[in-house]
C-alpha positions, 0 to 999 in steps of 0.5 A: 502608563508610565515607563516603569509599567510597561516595562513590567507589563512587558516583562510579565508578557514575555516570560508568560509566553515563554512559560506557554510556548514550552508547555505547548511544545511539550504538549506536542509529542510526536514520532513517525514508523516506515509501515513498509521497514516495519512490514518487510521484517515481519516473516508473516508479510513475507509468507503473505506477499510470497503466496500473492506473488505466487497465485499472481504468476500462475494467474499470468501463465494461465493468461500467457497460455491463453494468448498463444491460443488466440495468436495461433488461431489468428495465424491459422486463420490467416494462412487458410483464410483463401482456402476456407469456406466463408462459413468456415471463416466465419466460425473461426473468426468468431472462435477469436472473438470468444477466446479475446473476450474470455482472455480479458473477462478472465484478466478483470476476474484476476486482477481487476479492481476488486478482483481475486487478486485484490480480494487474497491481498485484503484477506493476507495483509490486512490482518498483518496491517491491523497488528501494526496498526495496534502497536503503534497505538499502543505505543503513541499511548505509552508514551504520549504522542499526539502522532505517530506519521508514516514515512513510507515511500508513499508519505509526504514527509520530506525530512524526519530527524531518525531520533523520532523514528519508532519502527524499530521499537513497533517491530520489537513491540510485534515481536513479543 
């Protein structure tokens, strides 16, 4: 191939990768929400996380409660261990034992993995996560975005130009 031929070889090449490159780029639209902006302006989150917290405190005065019991009846055991019968001694010592075990099957029941706590959490906020969850589908196909990335604390994203940012347009989109 002469110079000629290459040069118009190599002229086609570029302006053909060129055209391709921007197609692919524009092929590529893309955006990302804060799912935890979004969800602290939804009212109905707050109610949610309100009446979790709620249930969460009254679990841990109930457990507060139950460790004073058993820190009095470690300590009146240990001021009348002399004085009481071993059989006596015994019992209590084992009114202990049963009181820790019931503390901590109570605390597992209440907030353990899978526990009421997680159980009421699922059952108040996973609605509220399915609803966002639509509006941002709904908006990634109304205007074509291949993703649609979370940038909440618990992301990855390092950087994201604000100009991408859509919470505001999910939060307007729930609102209707």
């Amino acid at each position: 191939m002469n110079y000629n031929g290459m040069k118009y070889f190599f002229t086609i090449a570029i302006i053909f990768a060129v055209t391709f490159s921007s197609y692919l780029v524009n092929a590529q639209k893309f955006a990302f929400v804060d799912s935890e902006y979004i969800l602290d302006q939804m009212e109905s989150y707050q109610k949610a996380q309100k009446q979790i917290d709620d249930l969460s405190e009254k679990w841990q005065n109930e457990i507060k409660g139950k460790n004073e019991l058993l820190e009095k009846k470690k300590n009146d055991l240990k001021k009348n261990e002399i004085l009481l019968p071993a059989e006596t001694k015994k019992e209590r010592e084992k009114e202990i034992e049963d009181l820790i075990t019931e503390i901590r099957t109570y605390q597992s029941k209440k907030f353990g993995v899978g526990g009421d706590l997680f159980k009421k959490r699922k059952e108040l906020i996973q609605p509220i996560q399915r609803k966002i969850y639509k509006a941002i589908e709904s908006l990634a196909e109304d205007n074509n975005y291949s993703f649609v990335l979370d940038k909440s604390k618990h992301s990855n994203i390092l950087f994201a130009d604000p100009k991408y940012d859509k919470s505001d347009d999910i939060i307007r989109k729930l609102k209707k």
